[in-house]
C-alpha positions as CSV (number, residue, x, y, z in Angstrom):
1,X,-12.4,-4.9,-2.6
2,X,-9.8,-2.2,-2.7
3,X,-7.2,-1.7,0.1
4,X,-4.6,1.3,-0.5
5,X,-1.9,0.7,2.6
6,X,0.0,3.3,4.4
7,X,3.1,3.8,6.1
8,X,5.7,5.5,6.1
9,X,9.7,4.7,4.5
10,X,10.6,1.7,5.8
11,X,7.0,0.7,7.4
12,X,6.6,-2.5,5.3
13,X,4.5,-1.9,2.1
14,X,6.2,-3.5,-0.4
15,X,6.9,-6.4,2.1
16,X,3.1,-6.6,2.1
17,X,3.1,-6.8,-1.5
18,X,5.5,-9.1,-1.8
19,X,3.9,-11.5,0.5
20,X,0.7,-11.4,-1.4
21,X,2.9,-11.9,-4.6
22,X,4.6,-14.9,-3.1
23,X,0.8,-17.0,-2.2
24,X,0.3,-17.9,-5.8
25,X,1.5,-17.7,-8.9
26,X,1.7,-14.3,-10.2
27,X,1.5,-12.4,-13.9
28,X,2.7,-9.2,-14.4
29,X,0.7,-7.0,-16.8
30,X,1.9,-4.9,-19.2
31,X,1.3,-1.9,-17.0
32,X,3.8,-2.7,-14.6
33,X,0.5,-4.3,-12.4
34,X,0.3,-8.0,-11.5
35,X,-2.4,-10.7,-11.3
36,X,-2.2,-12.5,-8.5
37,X,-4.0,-16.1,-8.4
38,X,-4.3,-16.7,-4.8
39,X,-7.3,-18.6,-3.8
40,X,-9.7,-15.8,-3.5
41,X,-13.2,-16.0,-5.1
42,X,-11.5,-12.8,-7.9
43,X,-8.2,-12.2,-8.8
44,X,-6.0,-9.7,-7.1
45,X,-4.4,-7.1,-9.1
46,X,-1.1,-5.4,-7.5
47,X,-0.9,-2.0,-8.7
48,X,2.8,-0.5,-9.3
49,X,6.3,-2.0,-10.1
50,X,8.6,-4.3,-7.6
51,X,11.5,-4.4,-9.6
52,X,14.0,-2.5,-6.8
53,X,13.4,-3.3,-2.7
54,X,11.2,-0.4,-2.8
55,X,8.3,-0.9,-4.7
56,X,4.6,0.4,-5.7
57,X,3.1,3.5,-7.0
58,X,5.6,6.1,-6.5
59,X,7.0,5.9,-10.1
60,X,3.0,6.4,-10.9
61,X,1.5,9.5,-11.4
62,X,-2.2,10.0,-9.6
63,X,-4.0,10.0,-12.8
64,X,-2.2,6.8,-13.9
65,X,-2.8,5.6,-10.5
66,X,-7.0,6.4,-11.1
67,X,-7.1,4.8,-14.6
68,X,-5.3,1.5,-12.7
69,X,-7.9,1.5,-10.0
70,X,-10.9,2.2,-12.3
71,X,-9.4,-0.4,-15.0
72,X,-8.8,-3.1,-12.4
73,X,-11.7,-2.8,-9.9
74,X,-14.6,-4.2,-11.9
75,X,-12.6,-7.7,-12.7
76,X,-11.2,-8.1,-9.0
77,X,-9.9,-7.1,-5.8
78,X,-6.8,-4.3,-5.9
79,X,-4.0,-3.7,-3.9
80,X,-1.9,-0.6,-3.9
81,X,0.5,1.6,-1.5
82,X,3.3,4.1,-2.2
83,X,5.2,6.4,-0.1
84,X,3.7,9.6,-2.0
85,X,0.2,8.4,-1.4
86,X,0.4,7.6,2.1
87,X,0.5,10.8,3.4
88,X,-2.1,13.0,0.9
89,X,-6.1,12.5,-0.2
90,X,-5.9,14.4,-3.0
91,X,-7.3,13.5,-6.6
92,X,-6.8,9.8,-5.6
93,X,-8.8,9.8,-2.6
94,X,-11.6,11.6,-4.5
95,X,-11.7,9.1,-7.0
96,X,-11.7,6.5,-4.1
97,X,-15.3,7.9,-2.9
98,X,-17.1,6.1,-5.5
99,X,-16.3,2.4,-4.4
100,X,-17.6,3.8,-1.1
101,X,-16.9,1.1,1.6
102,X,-15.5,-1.3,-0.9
103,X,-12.1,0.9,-0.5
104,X,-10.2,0.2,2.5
105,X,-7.8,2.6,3.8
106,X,-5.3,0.7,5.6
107,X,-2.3,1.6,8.1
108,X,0.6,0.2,9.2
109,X,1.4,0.3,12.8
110,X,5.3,0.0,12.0
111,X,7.2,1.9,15.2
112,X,8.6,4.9,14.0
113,X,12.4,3.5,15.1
114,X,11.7,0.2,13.6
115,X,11.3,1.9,10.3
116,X,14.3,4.4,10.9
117,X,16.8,1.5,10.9
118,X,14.8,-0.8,8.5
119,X,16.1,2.4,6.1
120,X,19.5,2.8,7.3
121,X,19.8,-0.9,6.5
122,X,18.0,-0.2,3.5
123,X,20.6,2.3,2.4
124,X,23.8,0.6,3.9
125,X,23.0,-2.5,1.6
126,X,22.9,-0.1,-1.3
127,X,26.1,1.4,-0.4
128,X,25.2,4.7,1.0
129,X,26.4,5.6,4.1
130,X,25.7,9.4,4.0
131,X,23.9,10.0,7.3
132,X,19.5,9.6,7.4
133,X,18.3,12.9,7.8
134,X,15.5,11.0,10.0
135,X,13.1,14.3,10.3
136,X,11.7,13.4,7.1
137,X,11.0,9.9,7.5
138,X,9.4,11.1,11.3
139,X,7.4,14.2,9.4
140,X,6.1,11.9,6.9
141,X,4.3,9.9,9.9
142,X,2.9,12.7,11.2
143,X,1.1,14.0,7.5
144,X,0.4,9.9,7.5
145,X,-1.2,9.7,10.9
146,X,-3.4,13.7,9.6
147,X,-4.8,12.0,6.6
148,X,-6.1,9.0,8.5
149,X,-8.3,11.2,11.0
150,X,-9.4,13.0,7.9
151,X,-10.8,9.6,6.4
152,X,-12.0,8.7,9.8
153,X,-13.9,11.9,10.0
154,X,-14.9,11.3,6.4
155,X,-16.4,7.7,7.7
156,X,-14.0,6.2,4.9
157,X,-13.2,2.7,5.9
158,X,-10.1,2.8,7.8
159,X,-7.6,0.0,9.8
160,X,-4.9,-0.6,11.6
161,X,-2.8,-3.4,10.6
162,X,-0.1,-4.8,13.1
163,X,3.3,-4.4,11.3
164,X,4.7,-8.3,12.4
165,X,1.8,-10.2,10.9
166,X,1.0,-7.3,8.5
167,X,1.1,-9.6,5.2
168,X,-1.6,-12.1,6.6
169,X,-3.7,-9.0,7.7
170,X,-4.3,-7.7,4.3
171,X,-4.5,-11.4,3.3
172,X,-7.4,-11.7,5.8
173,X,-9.3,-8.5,4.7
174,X,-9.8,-9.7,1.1
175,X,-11.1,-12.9,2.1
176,X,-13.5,-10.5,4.1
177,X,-14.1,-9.0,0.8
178,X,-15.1,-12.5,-1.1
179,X,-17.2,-13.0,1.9
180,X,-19.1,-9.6,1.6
């Protein structure tokens, strides 16, 4: 199983990767990506670097994100997100098509001002206290929320996840995925 998660800055996607990184041990690859051994049936490869609070794809181009995904998905499940992704289809989501309902599109429900001051706390702890031009962060939502009728109209596989018990979610769907 594949599950690419949404969301926009300060929605919780590298807290969901971290929380699947921290349920078993966990190798990083030379590639940035890491195997995580978590008591599923195949391993579970994270896609992108973690080394800053902000984490996942972003530093990835879309091609290198495709040869991840295509190098990855035929020896277990794969988990990615980004802040980029979340919001376009593009050459990504085209080369998504052909693991058909095997690739979950997944969405965080994260309120809109619950990710607002997530990044202004975000950014204080860094040292930055420049005001949030919060138009982007809200704009972003609303290209997120465009893409994710598109899939639905596609009949992609698409969920909500519930942003408090989002880690156990994902969690849950690929243990759906051993099952399937």
């Amino acid at each position: 199983m594949l599950i690419k998660l949404h969301g926009t800055s300060g929605s919780g996607k590298s807290t969901v990767a971290r929380h699947l990184m921290n349920l078993g041990l966990t190798d990083p690859c030379d590639n940035g990506t890491r195997v995580v051994g978590i008591g599923l049936l195949r391993p579970l490869y994270i896609l992108g670097t973690y080394n800053s609070q902000c984490g996942g794809c972003d530093t990835l181009t879309a091609g290198q994100q495709i040869e991840l995904i295509h190098f990855y998905a035929p020896r277990g499940h794969v988990f990615y997100e980004g802040l980029l992704g979340s919001e376009y289809y593009g050459k990504l989501g085209a080369a998504s098509e052909q693991y058909g309902d095997k690739h979950v599109f997944a969405f965080l429900d994260t309120p809109i001002e619950v990710c607002i001051e997530r990044v202004k706390a975000r950014r204080l702890a860094k040292g930055n206290t420049n005001p949030l031009n919060e138009e982007n962060t809200r704009n972003r939502v609303r290209k997120i929320l465009m893409l994710k009728q598109k899939l639905t109209n596609q009949g992609r596989v698409v969920v909500d996840i519930p942003y408090l018990t989002a880690g156990e979610e994902v969690f849950k769907l690929f243990q759906e995925g051993d099952r399937a």
